[in-house]
C-alpha positions in Angstrom: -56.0 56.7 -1.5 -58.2 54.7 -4.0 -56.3 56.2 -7.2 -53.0 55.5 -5.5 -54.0 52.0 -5.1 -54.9 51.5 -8.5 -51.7 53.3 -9.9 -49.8 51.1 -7.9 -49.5 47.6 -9.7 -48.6 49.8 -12.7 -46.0 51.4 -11.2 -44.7 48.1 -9.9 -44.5 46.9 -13.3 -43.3 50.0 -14.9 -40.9 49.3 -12.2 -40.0 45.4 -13.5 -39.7 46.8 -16.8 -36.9 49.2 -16.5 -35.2 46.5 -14.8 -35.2 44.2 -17.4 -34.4 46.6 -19.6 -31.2 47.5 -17.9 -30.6 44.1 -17.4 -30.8 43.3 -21.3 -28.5 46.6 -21.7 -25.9 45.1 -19.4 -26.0 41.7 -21.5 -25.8 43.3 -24.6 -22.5 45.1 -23.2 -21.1 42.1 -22.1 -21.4 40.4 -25.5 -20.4 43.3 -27.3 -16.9 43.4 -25.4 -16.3 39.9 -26.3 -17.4 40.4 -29.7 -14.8 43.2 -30.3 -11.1 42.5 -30.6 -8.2 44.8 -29.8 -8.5 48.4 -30.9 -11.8 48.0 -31.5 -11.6 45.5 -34.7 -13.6 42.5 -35.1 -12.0 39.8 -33.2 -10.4 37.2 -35.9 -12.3 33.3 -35.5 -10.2 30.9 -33.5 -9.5 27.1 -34.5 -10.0 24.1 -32.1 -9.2 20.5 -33.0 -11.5 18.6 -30.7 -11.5 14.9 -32.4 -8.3 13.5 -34.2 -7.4 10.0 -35.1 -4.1 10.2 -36.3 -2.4 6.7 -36.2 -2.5 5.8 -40.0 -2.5 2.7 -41.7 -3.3 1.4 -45.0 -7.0 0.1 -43.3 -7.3 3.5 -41.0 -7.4 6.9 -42.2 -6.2 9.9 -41.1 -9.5 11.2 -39.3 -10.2 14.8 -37.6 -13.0 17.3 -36.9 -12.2 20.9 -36.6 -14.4 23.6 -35.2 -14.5 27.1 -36.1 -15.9 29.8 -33.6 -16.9 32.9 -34.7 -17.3 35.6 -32.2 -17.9 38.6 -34.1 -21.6 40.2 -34.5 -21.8 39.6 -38.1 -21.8 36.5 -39.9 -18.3 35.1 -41.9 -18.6 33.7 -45.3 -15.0 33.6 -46.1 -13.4 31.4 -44.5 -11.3 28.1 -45.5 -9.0 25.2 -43.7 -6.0 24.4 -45.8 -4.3 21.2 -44.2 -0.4 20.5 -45.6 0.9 17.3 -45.0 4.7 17.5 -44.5 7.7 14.9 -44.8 8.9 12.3 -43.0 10.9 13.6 -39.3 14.1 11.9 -38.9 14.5 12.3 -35.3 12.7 13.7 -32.3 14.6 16.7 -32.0 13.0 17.7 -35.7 9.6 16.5 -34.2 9.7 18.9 -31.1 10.9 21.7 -33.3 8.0 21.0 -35.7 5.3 21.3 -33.0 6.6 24.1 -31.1 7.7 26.0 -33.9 6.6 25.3 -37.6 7.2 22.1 -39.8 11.1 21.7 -40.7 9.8 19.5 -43.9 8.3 20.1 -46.9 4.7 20.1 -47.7 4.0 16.7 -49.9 -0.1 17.0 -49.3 -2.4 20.2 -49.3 -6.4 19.9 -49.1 -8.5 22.7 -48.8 -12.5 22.9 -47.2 -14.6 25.4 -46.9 -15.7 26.5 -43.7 -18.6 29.3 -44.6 -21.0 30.5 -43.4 -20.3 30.5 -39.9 -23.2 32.1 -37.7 -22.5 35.3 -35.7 -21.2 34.6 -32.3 -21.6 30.8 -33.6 -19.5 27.5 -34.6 -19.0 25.6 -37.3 -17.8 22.0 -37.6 -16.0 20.2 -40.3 -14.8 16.5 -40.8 -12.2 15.2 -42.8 -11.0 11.8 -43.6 -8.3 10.9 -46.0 -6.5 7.7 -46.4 -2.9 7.0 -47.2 -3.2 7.4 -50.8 -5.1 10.7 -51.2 -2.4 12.1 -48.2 0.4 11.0 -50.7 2.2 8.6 -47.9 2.7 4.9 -47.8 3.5 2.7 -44.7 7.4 1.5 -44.1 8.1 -2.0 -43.7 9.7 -1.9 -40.3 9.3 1.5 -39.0 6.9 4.2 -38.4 7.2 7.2 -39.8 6.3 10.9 -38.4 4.5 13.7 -40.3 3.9 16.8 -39.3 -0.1 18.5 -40.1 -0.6 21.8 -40.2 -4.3 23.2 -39.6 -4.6 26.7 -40.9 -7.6 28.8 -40.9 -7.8 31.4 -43.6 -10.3 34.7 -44.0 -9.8 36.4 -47.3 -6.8 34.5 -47.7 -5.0 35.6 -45.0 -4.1 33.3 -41.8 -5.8 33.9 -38.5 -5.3 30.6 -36.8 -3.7 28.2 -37.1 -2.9 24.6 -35.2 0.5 22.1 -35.9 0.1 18.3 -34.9 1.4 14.9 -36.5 0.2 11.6 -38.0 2.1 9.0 -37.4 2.2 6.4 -40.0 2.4 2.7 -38.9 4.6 0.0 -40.0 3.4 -2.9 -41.8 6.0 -5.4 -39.4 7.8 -3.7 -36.7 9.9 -6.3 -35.3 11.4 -4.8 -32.3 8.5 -3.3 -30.7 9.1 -0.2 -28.0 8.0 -1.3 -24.5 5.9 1.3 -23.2 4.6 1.7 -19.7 2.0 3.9 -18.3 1.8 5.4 -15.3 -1.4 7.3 -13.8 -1.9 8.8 -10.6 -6.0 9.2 -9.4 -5.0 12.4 -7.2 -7.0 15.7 -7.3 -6.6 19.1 -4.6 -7.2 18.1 -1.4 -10.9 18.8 -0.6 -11.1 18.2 3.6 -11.3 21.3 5.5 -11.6 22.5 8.7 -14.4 21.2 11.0 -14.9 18.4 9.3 -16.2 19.9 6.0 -15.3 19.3 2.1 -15.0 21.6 0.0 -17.2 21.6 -2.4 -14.9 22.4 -5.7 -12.7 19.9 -5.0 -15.1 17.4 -3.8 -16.8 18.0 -7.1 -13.9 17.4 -9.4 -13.5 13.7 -7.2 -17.4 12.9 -8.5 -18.4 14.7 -11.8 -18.3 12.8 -14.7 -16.3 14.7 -16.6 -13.7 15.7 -14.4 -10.2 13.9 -14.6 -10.8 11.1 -12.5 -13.9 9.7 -13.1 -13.0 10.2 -16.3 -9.6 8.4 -16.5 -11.3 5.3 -14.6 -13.6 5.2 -16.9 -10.8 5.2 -19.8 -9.1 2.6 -18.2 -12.0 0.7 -17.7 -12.5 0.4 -21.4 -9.4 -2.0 -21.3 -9.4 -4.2 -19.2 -6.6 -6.4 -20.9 -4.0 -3.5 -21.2 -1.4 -3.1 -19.1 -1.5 0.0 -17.1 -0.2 1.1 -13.5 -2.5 3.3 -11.1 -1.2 5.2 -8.6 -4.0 5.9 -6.3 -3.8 8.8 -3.6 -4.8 7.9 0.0 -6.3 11.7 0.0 -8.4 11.1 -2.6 -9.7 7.8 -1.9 -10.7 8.4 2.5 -11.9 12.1 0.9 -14.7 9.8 -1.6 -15.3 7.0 1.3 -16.3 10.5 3.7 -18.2 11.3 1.1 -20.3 8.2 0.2 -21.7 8.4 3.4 -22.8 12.2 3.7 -20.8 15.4 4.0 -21.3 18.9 4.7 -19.8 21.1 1.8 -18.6 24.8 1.9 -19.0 26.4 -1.9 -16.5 29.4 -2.7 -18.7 32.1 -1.6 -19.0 30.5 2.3 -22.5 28.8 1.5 -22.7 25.5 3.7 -25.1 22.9 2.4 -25.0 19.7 3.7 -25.9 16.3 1.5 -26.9 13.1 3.3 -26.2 10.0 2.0 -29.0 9.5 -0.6 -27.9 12.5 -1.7 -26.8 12.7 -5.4 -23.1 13.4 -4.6 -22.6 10.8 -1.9 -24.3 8.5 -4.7 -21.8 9.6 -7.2 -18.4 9.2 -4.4 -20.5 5.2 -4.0 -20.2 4.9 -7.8 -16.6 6.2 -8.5 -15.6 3.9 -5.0 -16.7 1.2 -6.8 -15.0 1.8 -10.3 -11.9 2.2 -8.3 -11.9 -1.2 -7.0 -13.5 -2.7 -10.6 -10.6 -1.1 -12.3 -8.4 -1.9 -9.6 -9.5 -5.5 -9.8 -9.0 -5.7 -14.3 -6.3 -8.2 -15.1 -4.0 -5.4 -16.6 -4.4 -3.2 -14.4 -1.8 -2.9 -11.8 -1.8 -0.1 -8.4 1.1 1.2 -6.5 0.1 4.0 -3.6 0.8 7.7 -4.1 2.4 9.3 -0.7 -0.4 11.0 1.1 0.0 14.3 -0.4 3.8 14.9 0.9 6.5 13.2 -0.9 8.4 11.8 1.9 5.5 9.8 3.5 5.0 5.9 2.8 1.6 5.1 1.3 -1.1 4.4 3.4 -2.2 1.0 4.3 -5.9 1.7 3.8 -5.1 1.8 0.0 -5.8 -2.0 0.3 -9.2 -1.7 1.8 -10.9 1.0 0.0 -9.5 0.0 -3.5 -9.9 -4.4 -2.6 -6.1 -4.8 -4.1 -3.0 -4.9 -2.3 -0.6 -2.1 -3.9 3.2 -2.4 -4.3 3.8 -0.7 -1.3 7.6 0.1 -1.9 7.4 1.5 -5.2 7.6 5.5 -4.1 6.9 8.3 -6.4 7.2 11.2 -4.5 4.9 14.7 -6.2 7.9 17.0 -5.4 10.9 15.1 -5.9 13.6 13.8 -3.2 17.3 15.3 -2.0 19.8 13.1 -0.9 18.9 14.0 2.6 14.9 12.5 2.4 16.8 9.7 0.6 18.7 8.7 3.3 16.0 8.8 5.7 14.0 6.7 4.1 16.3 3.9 4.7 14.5 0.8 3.6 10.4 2.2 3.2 11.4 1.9 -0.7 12.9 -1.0 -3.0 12.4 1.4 -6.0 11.3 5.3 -7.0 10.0 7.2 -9.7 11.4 10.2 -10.4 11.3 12.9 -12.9 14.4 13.1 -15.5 15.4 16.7 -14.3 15.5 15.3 -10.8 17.8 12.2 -11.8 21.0 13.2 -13.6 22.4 10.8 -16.0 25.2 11.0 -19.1 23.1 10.7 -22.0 23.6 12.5 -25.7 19.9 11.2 -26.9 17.1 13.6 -26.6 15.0 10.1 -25.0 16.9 9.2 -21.9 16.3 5.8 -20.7 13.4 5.1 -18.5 14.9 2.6 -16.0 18.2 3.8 -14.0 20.3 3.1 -11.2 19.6 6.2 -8.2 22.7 6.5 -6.2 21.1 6.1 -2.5 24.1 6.8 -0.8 25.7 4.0 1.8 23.1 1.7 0.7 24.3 1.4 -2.8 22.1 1.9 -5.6 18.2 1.9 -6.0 16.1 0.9 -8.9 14.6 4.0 -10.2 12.4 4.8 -13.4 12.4 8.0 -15.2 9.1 9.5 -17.3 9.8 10.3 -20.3 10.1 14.3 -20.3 8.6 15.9 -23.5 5.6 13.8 -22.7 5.6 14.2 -19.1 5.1 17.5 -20.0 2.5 16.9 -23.1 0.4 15.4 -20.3 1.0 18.1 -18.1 -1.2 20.2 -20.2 -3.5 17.7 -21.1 -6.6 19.8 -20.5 -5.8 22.5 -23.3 -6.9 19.8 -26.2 -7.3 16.2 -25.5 -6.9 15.3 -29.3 -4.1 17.2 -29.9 -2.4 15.7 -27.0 -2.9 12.6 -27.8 -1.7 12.7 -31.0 1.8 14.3 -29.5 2.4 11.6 -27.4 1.6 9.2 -30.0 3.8 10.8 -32.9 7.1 10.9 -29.5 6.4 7.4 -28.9 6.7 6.6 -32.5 9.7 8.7 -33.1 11.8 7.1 -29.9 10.9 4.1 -32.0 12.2 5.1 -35.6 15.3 6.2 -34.0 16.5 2.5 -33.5 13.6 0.1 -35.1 16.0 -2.5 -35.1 17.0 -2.5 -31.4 14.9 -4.6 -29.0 14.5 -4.4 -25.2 14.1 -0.6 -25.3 12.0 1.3 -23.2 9.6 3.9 -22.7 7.6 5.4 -19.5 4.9 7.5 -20.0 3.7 8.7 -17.1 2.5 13.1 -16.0 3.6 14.4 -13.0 2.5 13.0 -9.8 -0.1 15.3 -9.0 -1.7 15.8 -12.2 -4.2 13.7 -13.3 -4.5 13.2 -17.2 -7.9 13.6 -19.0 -10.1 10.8 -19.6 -10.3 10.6 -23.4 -6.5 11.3 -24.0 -6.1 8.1 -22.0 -8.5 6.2 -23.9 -7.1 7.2 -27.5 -3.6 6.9 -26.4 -4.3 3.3 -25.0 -6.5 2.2 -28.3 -4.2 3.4 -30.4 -0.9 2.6 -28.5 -2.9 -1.2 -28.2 -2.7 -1.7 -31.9 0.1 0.0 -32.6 3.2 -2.3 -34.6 5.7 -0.4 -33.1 4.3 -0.2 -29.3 4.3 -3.2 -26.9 2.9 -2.0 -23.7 3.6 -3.3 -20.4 3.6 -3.1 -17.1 6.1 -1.3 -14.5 8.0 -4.3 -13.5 8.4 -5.4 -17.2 10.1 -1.6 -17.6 12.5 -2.4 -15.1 13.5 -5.2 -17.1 14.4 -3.4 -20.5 17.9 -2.1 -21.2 20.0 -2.5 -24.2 22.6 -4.1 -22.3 20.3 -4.7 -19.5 22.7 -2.9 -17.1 21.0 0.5 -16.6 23.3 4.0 -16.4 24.1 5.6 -13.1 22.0 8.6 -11.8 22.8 10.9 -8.9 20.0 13.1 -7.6 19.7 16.4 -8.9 17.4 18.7 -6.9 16.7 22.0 -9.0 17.0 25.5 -6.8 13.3 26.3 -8.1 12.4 22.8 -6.3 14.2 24.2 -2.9 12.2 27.6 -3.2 9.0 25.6 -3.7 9.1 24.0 -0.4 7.2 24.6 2.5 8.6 27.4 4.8 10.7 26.2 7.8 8.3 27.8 10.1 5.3 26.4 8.4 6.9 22.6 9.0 7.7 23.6 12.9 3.7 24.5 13.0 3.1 21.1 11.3 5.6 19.4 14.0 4.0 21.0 16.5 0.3 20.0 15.6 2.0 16.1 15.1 3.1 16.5 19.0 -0.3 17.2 20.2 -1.7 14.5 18.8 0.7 11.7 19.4 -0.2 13.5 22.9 -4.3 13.1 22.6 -3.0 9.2 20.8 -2.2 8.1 24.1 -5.0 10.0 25.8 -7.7 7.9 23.8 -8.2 4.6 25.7 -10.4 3.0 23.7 -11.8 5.1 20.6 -9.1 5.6 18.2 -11.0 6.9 15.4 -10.7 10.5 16.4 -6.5 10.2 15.8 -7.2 8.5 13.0 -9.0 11.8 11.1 -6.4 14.1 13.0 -3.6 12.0 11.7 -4.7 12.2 7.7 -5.5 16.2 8.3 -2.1 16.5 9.5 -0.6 14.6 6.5 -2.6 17.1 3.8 -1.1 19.8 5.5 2.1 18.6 4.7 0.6 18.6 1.1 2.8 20.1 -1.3 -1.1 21.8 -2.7 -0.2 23.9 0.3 2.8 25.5 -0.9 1.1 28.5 -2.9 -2.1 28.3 0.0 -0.2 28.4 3.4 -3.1 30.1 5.0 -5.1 27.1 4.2 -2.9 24.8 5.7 -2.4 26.8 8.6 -6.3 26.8 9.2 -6.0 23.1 9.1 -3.2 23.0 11.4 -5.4 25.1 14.0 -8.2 22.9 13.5 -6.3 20.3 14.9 -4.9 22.0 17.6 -8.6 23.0 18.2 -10.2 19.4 18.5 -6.9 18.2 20.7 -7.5 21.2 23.1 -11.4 20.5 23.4 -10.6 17.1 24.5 -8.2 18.1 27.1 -10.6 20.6 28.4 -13.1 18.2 29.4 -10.1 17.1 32.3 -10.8 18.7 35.0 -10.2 18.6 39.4 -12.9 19.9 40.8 -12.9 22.6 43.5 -12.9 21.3 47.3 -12.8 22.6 50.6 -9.8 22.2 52.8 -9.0 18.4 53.7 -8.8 17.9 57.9 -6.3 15.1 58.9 -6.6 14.3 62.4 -3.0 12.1 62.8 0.2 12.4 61.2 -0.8 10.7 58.3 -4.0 9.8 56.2 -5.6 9.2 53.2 -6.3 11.9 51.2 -9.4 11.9 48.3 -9.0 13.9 44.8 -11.7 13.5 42.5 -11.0 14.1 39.0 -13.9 14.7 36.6 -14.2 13.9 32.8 -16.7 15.5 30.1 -15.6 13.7 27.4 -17.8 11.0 25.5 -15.4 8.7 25.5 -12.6 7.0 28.3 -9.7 8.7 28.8 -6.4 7.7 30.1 -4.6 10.0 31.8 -1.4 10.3 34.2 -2.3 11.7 37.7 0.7 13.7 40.4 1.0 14.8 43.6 3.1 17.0 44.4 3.5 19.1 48.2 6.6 20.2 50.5 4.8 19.4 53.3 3.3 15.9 52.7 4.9 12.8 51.2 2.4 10.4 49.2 3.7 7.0 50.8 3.1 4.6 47.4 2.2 5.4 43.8 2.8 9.0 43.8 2.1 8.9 40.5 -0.4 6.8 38.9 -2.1 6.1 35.7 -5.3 5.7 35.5 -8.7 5.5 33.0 -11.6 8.0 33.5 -15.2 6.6 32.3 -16.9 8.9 29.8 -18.5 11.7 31.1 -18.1 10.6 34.9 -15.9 11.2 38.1 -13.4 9.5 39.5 -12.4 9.2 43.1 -8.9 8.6 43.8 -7.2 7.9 47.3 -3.9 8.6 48.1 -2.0 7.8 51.5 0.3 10.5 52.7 2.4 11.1 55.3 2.7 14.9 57.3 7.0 15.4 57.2 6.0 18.0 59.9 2.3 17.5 61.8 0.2 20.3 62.2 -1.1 23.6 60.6 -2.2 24.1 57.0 -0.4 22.8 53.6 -1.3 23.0 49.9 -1.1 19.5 48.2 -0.6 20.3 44.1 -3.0 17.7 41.8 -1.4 17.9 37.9 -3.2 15.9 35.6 -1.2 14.6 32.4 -1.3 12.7 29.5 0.2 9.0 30.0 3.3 10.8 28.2 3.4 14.2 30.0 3.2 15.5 27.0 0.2 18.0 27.2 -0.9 19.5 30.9 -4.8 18.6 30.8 -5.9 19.9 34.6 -4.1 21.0 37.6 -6.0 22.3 41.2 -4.6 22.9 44.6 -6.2 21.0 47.8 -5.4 22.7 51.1 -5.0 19.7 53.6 -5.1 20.9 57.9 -3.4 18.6 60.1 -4.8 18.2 63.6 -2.1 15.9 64.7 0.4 17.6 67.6 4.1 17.8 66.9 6.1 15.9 69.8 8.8 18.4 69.6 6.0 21.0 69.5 4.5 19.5 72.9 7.9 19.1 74.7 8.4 22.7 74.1 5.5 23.9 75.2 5.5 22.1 78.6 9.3 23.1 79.5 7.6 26.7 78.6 5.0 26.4 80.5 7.0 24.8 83.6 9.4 27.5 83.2 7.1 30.1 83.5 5.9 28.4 86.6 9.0 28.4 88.4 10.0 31.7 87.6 6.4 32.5 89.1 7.1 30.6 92.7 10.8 32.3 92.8 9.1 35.6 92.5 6.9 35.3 95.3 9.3 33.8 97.8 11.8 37.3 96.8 8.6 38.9 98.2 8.3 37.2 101.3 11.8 37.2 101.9 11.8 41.2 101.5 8.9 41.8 103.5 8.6 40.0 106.8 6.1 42.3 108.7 3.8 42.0 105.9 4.3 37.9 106.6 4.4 38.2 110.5 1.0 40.7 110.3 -0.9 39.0 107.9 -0.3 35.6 110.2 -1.3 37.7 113.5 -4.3 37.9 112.0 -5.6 35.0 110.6 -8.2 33.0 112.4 -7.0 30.2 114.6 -9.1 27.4 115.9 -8.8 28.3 119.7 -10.8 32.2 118.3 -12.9 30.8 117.0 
């Protein structure tokens, strides 16, 4: 026993040892299949662009940092980044071509680096900075011009990345400055789940710093003077004021962890509360309210309170779009919309529609509608791929609607991603720097859009909603679950008789599951939906008419007790019937009435037997003040002692008759026997005998 003791912390360690080992061995395999391409070949470096100024003017250069990764096991020592400058783009059709395809000009500027050594399975970074003169470009008087740059990556001389992007080169004295508005909506996945819990990815990307929305308040933040709209979402904002005060989150993997309110996240949903309302609060910064995650909802009203400024309430910009139908039905709720350009259908040749139109509501004429513009509705789109890179897209489109017609005035642009995505932080805040100094870019705010027009008479739109938006939409059946949920609790609404805070949460649950997030996640929804359900039926449960023995009556009529009984922690108001064949309740049949939290209630009811006597059941349904919902029904078995009059009358003339028929009987006797009558008088006693 002693030399196995002793041999035991050795094997223990032996033990620790081979597990390391075969830990290292299942590292080293994990590296080695990202360090080897298809086929077995060294995978080739890649190229990433993650800074880039490229507004140029004669006191700004062209400015950009490029990082090289290596992934391979060994070392690369060849390796260079040959930028081309190319010429001038005459239009925006050239520019798009240029950036999705290769340049359509010719190169007028080449520069070469090196980029060796880079590390095994390391990076490299190179800057470069070149003004007008070494790029071979000088500025126009009154319009921009658009170049594209091509970033190629070259090992041994041949190409294995390579990354197209523009500089825009500013005007010395644009005098008919584009009017550009931006639009940003602070939305993110919805994050409330079932049972009151958050989860915790989403609720993360509401509170991290470098997630999109702290991030983009942050951006805007930086300029306070700019004009800029925010579109804030009622999901997101209620979703950060839960959290600020302590939430319980579920991770991917089912962990639960709940975090009070000193609690670093519920700090960080304080923090990013309070940026909303600073940002909210800057002098160019106006706020319109996002639908609450459905697009034919009005915004909420709470927008005011949680963000301290009032939004422009009728200004809808709906995440998925709007048919004629949803049009129509919301009547009046909006004086204007935003809409994407595939959804509005105008006569236009030029590749940059105008932003502000005229939406053909139907009966009610026209609405005031305002259109994104497309190509960078969809650059911001996928904003997260490279920030720089996007920025300097967006840039080089707003500068190329410009050099279409530099001479025009009162033009417009709207730059704006789609409702539910939010943009990137530091595309915001290099877009907005350089769009803020800019000669050819006069920013403004949504209501100064809706004033721009060549002729100030915007075109005509009709809506145009796409098939692939019809197949997107939540399943009939799904929306009947969702209108079933609503029933139940406009049903526990009028239940409450006091405490309306628990139709409150119910009410913004049931508006995220009409959230269009839940269109590829039913299931989730669905759980939502039966959450709902859920809470409305525990509060309906604690209704209840207790059990109790039969109820004697001792006349025709009485009064007859029911006690009803409430578990609930808060008052209740609920609508009480009787109901019998055999008894009529003689006033207030039915009767509303409140039940105290977590008490009884004894209620009296006079009735009236429509037949005294013998035993009845009396019916007790307990309702909601709209009969809406059932909550508690019971039966009372009620005994009259009372005695019918026709009853009574009956049973005498019986009785009587049976009497009679008894007396005639024994007279027939006598009558047939009168020596039994004559003997049985012989012998009875007389007085004299005696």
């Amino acid at each position: 026993m002693g030399a196995r003791a002793e041999l035991a912390p050795s094997r223990r360690l032996a033990a620790a040892l081979i597990m390391a080992a075969l830990a290292l061995v299942a590292l080293q395999s994990s590296d080695d299949e990202d360090a080897v391409g298809p086929g077995g070949a060294m995978p080739a470096p890649t190229l990433a662009v993650p800074s880039l100024q490229s507004l140029v003017t004669d006191e700004a250069p062209l400015r950009l940092r490029v990082r090289v990764r290596n992934r391979a096991r060994a070392a690369l020592s060849d390796l260079r980044l040959v930028m081309t400058v190319h010429g001038r783009l005459t239009s925006r059709f050239a520019l798009q071509q240029s950036l999705d395809d290769e340049p359509v000009t010719g190169v007028v500027h080449a520069a070469t680096r090196s980029v060796s050594p880079v590390p095994a399975r390391g990076a490299r970074t190179v800057s470069v900075r070149q003004n007008l003169d070494q790029l071979g470009l000088s500025a126009a008087d009154t319009s921009a011009t658009v170049h594209p740059v091509r970033l190629a990556l070259q090992s041994d001389g041949e190409v294995v990345d390579e990354v197209v992007t523009a500089a825009v080169v500013a005007a010395r004295d644009a005098r008919a400055p584009l009017r550009v508005g931006g639009l940003l909506p602070l939305t993110s996945p919805p994050a409330p789940l079932p049972n009151a819990r958050l989860d915790a990815t989403a609720a993360r990307r509401l509170i991290e710093p470098d997630k999109a929305v702290p991030s983009m308040l942050r951006a805007v933040g930086r300029h306070p003077q700019t004009p800029v709209t925010l579109a804030t979402d009622g999901m997101a904002l209620t979703t950060l004021e839960r959290m600020q005060d302590g939430f319980t989150a579920v991770a991917d993997d089912g962990t639960v962890r709940r975090h009070d309110e000193q609690a670093t996240p519920a700090t960080a949903a304080r923090r990013v509360l309070a940026r909303v309302r600073d940002v909210a609060a800057q002098p160019g910064t106006d706020q319109i309210a996002l639908p609450y995650g459905r697009a034919d909802l009005v915004a909420l009203a709470r927008h005011e309170r949680l963000t301290g400024q009032r939004p422009y309430e009728r200004v809808l910009w709906p995440p998925a779009g709007l048919n004629a139908t949803t049009l129509d039905q919301l009547g009046g709720v909006a004086e204007s919309v935003v809409l994407s350009d595939d959804m509005m259908s105008i006569e236009s040749h030029s590749l940059t529609p105008p932003p502000r139109r005229r939406l053909q509501a139907g009966e009610a004429g026209t609405l005031p509608a305002l259109a994104p513009d497309p190509w960078i509705e969809q650059a911001l789109a996928d904003n997260g791929s490279s920030p720089a890179l996007t920025t300097a897209r967006v840039l080089a489109a707003v500068a190329s609607v410009h050099s279409e017609q530099p001479a025009v005035g009162n033009r417009g642009l709207l730059i704006a991603p789609p409702a539910d995505t939010p943009v990137n932080g530091a595309v915001i805040d290099s877009l907005l720097s350089a769009l803020e100094t800019a000669s050819f870019s006069q920013l403004t705010d949504l209501g100064g859009l809706r004033r721009t027009g060549v002729d100030n008479e915007p075109p005509v739109a009709t809506l145009s909603y796409p098939d692939s938006a019809r197949e997107a939409e939540l399943t009939s059946d799904y929306i009947d679950a969702l209108r079933g949920a609503r029933a139940h609790v406009g049903s526990l609404a009028s239940l409450m008789a006091q405490d309306q805070s628990l139709v409150g949460r119910l009410d913004r649950q049931l508006l995220q599951a009409g959230s269009t997030a839940y269109r590829t996640h039913p299931d989730d929804g669905r759980a939502l939906l039966r959450s709902v359900g859920a809470v409305v039926a525990d509060v309906e449960a604690a209704v209840s008419v207790p059990e109790v023995p039969p109820v004697t009556l001792a006349a025709e009529g009485g009064t007859l007790p029911v006690r009803l009984r409430s578990t609930a922690d808060t008052a209740l108001r609920v609508r009480v019937t009787l109901r019998s064949a055999a008894y009529e309740v003689i006033n207030r049949p039915v009767r509303e009435i409140e039940l105290p939290a977590n008490q009884d209630r004894l209620l009296e009811f006079d009735v009236r037997a429509a037949a005294p006597g013998g035993t009845s059941p009396v019916r007790v349904i307990v309702e909601d003040p709209d009969g809406i919902d059932q909550l508690a029904t019971n039966t009372i078995v009620v005994r009259s002692t009372a005695v019918p009059v026709t009853g009574a009358v009956v049973t005498v003339a019986a009785a009587l008759f049976l009497l009679l028929a008894l007396w005639r009987q024994i007279l027939r006797r006598r009558q047939r026997h009168p020596v039994y009558a004559a003997g049985h008088r012989e012998h009875e006693p007389t007085t004299a005998g005696r």
